[in-house]
N, CA, C and O atoms as CSV, one atom per row, in Angstrom:
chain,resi,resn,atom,element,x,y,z
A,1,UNK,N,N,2.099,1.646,-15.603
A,1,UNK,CA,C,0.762,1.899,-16.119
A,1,UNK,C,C,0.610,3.398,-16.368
A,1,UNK,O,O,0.784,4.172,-15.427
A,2,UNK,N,N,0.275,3.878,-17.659
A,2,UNK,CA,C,-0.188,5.071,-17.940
A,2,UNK,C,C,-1.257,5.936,-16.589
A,2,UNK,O,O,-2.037,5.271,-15.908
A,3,UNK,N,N,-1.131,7.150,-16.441
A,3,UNK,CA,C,-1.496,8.061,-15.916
A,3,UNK,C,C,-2.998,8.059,-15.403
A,3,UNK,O,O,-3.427,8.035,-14.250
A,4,UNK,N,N,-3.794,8.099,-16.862
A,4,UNK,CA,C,-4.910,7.898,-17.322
A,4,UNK,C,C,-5.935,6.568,-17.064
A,4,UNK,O,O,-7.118,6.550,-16.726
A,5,UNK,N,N,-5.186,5.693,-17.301
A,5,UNK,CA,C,-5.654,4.240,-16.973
A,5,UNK,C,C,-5.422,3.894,-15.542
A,5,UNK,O,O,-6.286,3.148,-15.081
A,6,UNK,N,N,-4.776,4.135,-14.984
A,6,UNK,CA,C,-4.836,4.233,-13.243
A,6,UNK,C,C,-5.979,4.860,-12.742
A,6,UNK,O,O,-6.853,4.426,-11.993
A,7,UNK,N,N,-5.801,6.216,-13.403
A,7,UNK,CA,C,-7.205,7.030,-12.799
A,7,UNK,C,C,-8.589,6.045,-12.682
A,7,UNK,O,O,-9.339,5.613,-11.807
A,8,UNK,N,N,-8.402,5.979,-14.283
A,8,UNK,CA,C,-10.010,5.151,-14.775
A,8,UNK,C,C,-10.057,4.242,-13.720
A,8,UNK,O,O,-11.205,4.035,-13.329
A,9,UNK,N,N,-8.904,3.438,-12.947
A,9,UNK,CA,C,-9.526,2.106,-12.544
A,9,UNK,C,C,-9.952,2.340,-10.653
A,9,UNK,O,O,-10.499,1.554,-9.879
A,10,UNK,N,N,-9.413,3.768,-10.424
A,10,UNK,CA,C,-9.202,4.059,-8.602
A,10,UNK,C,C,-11.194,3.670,-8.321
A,10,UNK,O,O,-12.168,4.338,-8.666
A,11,UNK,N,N,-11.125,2.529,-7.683
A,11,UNK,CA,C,-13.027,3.354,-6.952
A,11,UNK,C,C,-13.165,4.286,-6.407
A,11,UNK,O,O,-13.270,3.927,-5.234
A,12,UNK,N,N,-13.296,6.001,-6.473
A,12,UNK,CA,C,-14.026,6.332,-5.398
A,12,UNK,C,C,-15.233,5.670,-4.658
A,12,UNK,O,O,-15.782,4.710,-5.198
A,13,UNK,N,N,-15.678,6.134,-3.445
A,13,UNK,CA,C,-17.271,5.828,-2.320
A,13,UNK,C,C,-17.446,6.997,-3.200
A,13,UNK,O,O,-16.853,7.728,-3.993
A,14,UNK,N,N,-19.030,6.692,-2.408
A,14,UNK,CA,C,-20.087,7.527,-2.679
A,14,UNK,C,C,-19.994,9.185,-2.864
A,14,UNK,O,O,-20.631,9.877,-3.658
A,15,UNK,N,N,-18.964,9.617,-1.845
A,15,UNK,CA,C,-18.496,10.721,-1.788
A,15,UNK,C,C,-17.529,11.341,-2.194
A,15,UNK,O,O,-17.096,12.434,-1.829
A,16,UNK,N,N,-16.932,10.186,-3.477
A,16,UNK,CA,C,-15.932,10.989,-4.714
A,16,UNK,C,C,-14.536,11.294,-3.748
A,16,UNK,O,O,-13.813,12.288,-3.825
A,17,UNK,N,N,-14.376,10.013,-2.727
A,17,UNK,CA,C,-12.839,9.654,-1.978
A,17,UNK,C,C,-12.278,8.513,-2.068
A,17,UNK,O,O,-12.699,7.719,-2.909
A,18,UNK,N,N,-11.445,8.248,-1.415
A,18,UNK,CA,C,-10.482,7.163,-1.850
A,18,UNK,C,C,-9.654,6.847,-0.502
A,18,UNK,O,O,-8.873,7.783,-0.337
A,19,UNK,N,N,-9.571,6.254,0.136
A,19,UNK,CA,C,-8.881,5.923,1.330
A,19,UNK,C,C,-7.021,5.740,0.691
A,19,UNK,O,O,-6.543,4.920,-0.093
A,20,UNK,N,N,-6.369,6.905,1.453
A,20,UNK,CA,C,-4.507,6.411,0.854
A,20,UNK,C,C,-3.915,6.393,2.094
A,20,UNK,O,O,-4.052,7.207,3.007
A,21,UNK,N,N,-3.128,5.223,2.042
A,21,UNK,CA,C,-2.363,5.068,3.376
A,21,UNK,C,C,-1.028,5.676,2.903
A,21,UNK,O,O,-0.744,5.816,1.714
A,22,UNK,N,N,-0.208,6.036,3.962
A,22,UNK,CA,C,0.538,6.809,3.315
A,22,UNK,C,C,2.007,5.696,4.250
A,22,UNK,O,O,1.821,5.335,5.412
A,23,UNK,N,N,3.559,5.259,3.355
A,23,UNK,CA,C,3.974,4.381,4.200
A,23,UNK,C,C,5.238,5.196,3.617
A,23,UNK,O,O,5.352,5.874,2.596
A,24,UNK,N,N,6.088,4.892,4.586
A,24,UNK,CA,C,7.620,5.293,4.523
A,24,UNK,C,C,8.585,4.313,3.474
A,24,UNK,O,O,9.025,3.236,3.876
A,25,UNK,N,N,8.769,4.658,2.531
A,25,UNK,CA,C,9.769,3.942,1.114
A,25,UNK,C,C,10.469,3.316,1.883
A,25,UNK,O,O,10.044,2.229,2.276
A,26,UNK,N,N,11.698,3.775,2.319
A,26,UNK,CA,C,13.082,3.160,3.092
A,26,UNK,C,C,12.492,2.304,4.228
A,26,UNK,O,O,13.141,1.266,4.357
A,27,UNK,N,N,11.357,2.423,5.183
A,27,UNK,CA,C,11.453,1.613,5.917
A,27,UNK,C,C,10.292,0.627,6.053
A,27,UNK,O,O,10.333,-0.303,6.858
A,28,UNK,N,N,9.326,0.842,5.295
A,28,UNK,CA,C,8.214,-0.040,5.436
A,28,UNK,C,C,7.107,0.534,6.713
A,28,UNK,O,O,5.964,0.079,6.770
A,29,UNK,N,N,7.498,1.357,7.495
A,29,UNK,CA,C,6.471,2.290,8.883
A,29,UNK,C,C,5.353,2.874,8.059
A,29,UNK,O,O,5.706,3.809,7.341
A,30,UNK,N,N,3.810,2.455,7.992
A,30,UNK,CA,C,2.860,3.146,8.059
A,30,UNK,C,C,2.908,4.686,8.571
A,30,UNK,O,O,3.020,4.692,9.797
A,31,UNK,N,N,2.867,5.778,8.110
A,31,UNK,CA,C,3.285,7.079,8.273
A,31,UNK,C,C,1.873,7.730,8.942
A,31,UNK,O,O,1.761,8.475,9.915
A,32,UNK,N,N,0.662,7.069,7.895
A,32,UNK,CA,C,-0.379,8.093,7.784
A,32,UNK,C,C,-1.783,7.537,7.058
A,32,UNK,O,O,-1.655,6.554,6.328
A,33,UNK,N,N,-2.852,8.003,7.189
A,33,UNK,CA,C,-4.179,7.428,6.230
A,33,UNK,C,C,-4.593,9.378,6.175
A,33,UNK,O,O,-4.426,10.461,6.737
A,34,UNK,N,N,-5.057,8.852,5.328
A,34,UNK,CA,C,-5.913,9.857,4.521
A,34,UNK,C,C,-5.708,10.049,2.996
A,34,UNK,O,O,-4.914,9.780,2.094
A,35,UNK,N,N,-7.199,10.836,3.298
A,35,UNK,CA,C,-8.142,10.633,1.900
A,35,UNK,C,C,-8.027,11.856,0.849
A,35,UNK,O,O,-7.942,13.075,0.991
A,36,UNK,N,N,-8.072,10.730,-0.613
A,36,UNK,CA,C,-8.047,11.483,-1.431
A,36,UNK,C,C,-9.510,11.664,-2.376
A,36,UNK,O,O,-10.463,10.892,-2.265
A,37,UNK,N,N,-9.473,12.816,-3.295
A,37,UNK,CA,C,-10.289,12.775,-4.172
A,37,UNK,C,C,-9.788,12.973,-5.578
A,37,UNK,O,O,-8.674,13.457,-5.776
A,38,UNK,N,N,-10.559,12.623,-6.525
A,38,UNK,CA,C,-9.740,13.087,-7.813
A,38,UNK,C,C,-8.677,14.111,-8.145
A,38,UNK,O,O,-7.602,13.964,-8.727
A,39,UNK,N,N,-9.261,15.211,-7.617
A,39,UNK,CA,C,-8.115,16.146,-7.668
A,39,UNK,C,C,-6.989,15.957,-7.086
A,39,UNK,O,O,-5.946,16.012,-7.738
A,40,UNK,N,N,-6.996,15.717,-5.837
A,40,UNK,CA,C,-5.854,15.697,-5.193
A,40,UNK,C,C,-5.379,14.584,-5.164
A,40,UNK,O,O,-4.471,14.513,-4.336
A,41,UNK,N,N,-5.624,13.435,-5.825
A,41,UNK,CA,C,-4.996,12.207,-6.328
A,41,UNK,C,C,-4.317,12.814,-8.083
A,41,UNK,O,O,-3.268,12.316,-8.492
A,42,UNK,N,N,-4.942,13.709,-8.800
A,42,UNK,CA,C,-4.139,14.127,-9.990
A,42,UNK,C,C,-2.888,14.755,-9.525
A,42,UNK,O,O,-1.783,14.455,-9.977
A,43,UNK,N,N,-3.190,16.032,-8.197
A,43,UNK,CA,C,-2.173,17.015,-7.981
A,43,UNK,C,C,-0.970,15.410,-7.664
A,43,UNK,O,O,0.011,15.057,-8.319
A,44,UNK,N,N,-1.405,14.968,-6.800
A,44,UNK,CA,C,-0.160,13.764,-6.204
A,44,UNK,C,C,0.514,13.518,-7.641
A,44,UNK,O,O,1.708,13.790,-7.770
A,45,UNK,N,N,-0.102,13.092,-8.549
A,45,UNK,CA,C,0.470,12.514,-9.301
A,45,UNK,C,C,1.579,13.515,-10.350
A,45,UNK,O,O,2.740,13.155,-10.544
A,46,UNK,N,N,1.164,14.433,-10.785
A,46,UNK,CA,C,1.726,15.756,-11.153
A,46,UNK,C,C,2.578,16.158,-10.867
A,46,UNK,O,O,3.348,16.626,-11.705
A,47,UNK,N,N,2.904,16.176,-9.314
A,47,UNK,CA,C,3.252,16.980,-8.603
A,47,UNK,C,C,4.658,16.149,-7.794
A,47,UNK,O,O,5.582,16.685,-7.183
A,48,UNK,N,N,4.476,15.026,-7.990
A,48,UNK,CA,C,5.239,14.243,-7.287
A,48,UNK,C,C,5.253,14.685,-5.751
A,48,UNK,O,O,6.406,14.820,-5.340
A,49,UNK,N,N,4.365,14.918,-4.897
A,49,UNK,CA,C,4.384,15.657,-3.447
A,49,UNK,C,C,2.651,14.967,-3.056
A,49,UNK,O,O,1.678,15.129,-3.793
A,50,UNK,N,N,2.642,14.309,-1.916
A,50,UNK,CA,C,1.347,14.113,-1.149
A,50,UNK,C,C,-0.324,15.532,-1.885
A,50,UNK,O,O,-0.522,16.603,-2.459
A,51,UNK,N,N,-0.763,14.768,-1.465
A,51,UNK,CA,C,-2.135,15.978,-1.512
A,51,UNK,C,C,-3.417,15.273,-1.294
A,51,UNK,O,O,-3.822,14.255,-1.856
A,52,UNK,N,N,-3.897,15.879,-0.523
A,52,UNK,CA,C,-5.222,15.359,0.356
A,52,UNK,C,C,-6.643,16.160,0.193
A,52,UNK,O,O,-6.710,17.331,-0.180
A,53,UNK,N,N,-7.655,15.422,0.499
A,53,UNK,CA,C,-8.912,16.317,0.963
A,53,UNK,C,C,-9.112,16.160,2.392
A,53,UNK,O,O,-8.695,15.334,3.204
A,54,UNK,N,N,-9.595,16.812,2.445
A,54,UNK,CA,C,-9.694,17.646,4.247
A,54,UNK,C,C,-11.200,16.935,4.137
A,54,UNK,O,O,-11.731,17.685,3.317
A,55,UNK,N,N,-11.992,16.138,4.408
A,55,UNK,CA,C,-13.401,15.898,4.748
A,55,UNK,C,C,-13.750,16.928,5.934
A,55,UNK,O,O,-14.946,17.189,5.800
A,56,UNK,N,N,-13.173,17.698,7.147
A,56,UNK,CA,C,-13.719,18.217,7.814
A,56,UNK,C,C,-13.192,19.465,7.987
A,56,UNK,O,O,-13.276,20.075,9.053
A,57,UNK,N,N,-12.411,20.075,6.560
A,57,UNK,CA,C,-12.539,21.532,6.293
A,57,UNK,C,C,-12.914,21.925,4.769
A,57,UNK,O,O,-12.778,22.957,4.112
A,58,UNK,N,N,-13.691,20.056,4.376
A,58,UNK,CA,C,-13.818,20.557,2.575
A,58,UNK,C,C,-13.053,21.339,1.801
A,58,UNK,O,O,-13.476,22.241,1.078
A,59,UNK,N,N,-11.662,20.933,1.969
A,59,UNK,CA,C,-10.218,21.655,1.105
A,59,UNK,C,C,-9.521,20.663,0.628
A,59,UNK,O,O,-9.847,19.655,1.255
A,60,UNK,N,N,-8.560,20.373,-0.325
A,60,UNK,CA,C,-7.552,20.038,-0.383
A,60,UNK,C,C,-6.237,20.595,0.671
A,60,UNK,O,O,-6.272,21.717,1.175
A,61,UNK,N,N,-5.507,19.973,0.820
A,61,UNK,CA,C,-4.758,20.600,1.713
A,61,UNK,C,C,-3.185,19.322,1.152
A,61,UNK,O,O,-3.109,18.095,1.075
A,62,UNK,N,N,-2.407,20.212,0.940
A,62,UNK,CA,C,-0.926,19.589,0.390
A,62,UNK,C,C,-0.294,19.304,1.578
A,62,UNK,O,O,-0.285,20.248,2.368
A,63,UNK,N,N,0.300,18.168,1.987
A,63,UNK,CA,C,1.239,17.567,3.086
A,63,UNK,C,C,2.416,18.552,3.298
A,63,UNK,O,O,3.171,18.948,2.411
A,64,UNK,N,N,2.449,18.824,4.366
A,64,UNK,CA,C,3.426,20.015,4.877
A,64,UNK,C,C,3.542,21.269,4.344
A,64,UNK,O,O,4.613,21.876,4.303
A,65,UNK,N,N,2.319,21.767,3.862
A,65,UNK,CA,C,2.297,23.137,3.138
A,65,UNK,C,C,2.650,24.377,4.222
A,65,UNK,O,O,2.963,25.535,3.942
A,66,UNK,N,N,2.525,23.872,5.308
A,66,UNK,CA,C,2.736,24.944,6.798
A,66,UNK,C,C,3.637,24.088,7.489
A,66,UNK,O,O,4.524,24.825,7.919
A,67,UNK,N,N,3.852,22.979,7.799
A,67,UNK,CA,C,4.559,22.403,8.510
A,67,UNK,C,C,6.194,22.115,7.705
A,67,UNK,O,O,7.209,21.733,8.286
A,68,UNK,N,N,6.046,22.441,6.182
A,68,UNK,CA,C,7.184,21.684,5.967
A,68,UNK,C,C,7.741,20.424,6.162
A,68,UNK,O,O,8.904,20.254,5.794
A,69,UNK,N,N,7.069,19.431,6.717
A,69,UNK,CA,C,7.077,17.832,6.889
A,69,UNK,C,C,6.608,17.509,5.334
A,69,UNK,O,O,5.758,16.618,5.319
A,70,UNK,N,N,6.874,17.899,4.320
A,70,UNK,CA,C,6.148,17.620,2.857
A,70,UNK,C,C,7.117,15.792,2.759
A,70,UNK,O,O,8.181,15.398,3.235
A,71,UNK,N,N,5.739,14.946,1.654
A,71,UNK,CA,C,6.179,13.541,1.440
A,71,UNK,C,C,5.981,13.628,-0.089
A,71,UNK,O,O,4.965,13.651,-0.784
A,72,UNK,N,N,7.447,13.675,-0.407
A,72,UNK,CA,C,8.159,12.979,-2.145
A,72,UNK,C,C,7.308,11.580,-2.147
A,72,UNK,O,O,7.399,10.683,-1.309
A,73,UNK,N,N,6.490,11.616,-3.258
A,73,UNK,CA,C,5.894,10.326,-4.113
A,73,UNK,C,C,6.900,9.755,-4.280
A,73,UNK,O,O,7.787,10.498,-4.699
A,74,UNK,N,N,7.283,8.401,-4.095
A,74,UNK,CA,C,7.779,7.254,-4.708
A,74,UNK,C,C,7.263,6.538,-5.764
A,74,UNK,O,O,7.567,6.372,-6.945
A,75,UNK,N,N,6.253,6.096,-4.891
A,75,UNK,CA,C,5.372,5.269,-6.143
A,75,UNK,C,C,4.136,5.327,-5.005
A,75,UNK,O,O,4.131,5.545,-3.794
A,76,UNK,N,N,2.861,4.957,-6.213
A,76,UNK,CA,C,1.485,4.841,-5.814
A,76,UNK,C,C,0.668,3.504,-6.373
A,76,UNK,O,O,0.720,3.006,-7.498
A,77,UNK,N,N,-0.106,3.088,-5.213
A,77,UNK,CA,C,-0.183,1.749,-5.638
A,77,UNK,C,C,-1.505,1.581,-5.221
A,77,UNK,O,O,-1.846,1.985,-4.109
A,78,UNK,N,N,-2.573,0.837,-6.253
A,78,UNK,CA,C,-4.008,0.223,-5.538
A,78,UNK,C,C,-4.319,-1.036,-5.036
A,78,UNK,O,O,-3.693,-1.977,-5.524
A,79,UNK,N,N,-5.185,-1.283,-4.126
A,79,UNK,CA,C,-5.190,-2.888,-3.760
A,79,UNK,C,C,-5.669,-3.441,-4.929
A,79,UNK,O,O,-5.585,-2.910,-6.037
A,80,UNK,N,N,-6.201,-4.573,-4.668
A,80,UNK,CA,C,-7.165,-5.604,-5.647
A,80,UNK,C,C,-8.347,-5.221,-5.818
A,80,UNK,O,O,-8.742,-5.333,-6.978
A,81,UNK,N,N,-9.113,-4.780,-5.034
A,81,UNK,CA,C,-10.503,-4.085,-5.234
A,81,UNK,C,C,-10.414,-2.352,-6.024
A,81,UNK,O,O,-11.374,-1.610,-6.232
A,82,UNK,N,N,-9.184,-2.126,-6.285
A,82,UNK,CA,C,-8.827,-0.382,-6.357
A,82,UNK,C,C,-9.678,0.480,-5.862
A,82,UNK,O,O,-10.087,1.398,-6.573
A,83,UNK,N,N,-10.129,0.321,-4.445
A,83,UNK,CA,C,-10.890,1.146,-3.460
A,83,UNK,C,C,-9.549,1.802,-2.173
A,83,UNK,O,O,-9.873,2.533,-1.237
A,84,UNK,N,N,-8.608,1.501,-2.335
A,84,UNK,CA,C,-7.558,2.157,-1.377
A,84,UNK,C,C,-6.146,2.365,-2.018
A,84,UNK,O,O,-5.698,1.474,-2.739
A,85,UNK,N,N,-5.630,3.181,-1.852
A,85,UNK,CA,C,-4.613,3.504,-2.067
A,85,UNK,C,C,-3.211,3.559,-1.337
A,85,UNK,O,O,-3.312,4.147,-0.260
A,86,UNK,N,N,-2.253,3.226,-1.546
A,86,UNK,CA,C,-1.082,3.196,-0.907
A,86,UNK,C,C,0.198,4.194,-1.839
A,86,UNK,O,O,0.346,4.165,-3.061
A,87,UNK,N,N,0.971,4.991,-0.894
A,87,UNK,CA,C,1.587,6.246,-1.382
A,87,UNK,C,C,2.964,5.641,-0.623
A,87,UNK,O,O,2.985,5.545,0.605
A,88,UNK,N,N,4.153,5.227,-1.482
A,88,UNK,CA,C,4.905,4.985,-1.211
A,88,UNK,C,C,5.908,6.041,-1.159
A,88,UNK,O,O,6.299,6.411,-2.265
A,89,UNK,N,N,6.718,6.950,0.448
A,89,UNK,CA,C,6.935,7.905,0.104
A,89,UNK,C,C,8.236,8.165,0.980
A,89,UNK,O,O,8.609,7.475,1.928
A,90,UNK,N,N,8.894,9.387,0.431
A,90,UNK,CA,C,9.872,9.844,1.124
A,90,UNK,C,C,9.656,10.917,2.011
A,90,UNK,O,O,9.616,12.075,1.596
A,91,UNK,N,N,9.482,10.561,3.460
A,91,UNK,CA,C,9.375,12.312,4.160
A,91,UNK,C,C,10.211,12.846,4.884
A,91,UNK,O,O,11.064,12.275,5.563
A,92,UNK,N,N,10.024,13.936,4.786
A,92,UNK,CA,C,10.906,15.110,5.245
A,92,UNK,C,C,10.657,15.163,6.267
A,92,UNK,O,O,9.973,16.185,6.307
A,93,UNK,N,N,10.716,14.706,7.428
A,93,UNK,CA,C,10.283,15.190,9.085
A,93,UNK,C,C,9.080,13.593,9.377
A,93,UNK,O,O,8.994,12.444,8.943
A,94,UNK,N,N,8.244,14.617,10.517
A,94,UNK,CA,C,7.173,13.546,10.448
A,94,UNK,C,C,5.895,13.660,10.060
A,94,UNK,O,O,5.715,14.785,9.593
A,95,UNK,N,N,5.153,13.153,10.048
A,95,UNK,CA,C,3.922,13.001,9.363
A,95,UNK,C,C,2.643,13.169,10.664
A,95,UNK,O,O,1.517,12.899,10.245
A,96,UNK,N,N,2.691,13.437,11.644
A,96,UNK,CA,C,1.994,13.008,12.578
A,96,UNK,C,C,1.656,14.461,13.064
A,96,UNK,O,O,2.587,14.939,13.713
A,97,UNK,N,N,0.310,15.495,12.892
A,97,UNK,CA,C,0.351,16.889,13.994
A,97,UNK,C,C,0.488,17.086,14.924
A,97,UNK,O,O,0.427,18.206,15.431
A,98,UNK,N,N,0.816,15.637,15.700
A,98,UNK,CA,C,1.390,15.517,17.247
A,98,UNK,C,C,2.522,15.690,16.901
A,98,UNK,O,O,2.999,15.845,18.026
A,99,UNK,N,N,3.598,15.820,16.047
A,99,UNK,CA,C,5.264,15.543,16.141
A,99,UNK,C,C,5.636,14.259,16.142
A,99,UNK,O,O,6.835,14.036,16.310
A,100,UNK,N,N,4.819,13.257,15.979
A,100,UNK,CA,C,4.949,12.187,16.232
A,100,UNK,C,C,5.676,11.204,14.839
A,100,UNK,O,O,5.197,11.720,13.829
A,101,UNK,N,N,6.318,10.401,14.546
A,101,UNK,CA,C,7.187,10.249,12.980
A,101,UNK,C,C,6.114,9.663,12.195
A,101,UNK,O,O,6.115,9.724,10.965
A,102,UNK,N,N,5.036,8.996,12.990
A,102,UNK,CA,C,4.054,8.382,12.180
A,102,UNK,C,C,2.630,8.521,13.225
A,102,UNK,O,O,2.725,8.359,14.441
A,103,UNK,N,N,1.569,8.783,12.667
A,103,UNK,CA,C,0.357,9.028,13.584
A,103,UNK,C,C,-0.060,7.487,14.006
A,103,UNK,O,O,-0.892,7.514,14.914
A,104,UNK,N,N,0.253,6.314,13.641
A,104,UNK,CA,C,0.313,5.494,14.337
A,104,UNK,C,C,1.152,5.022,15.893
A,104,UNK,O,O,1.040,3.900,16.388
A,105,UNK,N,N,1.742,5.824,16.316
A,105,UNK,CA,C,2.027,5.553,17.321
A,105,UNK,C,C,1.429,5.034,18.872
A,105,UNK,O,O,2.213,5.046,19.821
A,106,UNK,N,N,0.184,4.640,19.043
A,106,UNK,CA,C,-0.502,4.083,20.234
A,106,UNK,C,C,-0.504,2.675,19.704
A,106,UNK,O,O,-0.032,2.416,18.597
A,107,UNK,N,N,-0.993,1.834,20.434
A,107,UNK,CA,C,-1.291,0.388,20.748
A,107,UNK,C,C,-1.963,-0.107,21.713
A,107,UNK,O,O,-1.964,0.263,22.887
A,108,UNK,N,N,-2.641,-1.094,21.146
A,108,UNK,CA,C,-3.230,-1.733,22.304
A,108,UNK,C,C,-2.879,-3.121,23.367
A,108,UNK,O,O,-3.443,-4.167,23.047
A,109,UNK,N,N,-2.122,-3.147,24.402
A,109,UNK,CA,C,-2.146,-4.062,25.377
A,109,UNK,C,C,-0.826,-4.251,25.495
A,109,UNK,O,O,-0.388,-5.053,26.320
């Protein structure tokens, strides 16, 4: 699907975001969630490299821009409602500011 016509179809909420889960290509491991906004859903796409909005420093902020843990786009994908996003990706390290390979790491019971 063209560039353009993806865009048109993503829902942002109310607040011009987009929920992207972020999952490991090679293995299928949930890596990460977070949110995008137009921009930083264009930079992703551009750029072939993650890119996020910060809701609680109002920035964009690029995946491993300090950490060097940066995640190669694979492919990007919307559900059925195109209110979430999924970032199929290759990373360099881990994804987690604990050190952790994926910020999912707890469970319950």
């Amino acid at each position: 699907m063209p560039v353009e016509d993806f865009l048109a179809q993503v829902r942002f909420d109310g607040a011009g975001l987009v929920p992207c889960i972020v999952q490991e290509e090679s293995t299928g491991l949930v890596l990460m969630m977070a949110w995008m906004n137009e921009e930083s859903l264009k930079l992703t796409l551009e750029t072939g490299s993650t890119w996020f909005w910060s809701r609680s420093r109002s920035e964009l902020w690029h995946k491993g821009a300090t950490s060097g843990n940066t995640q190669r786009l694979i492919e990007l994908r919307f559900d059925c409602d195109a209110d979430t996003l999924l970032a199929l990706v290759e990373a360099a390290g881990p994804a987690c500011h604990t050190g952790a390979h994926s910020c999912f790491f707890r469970s319950v019971g």
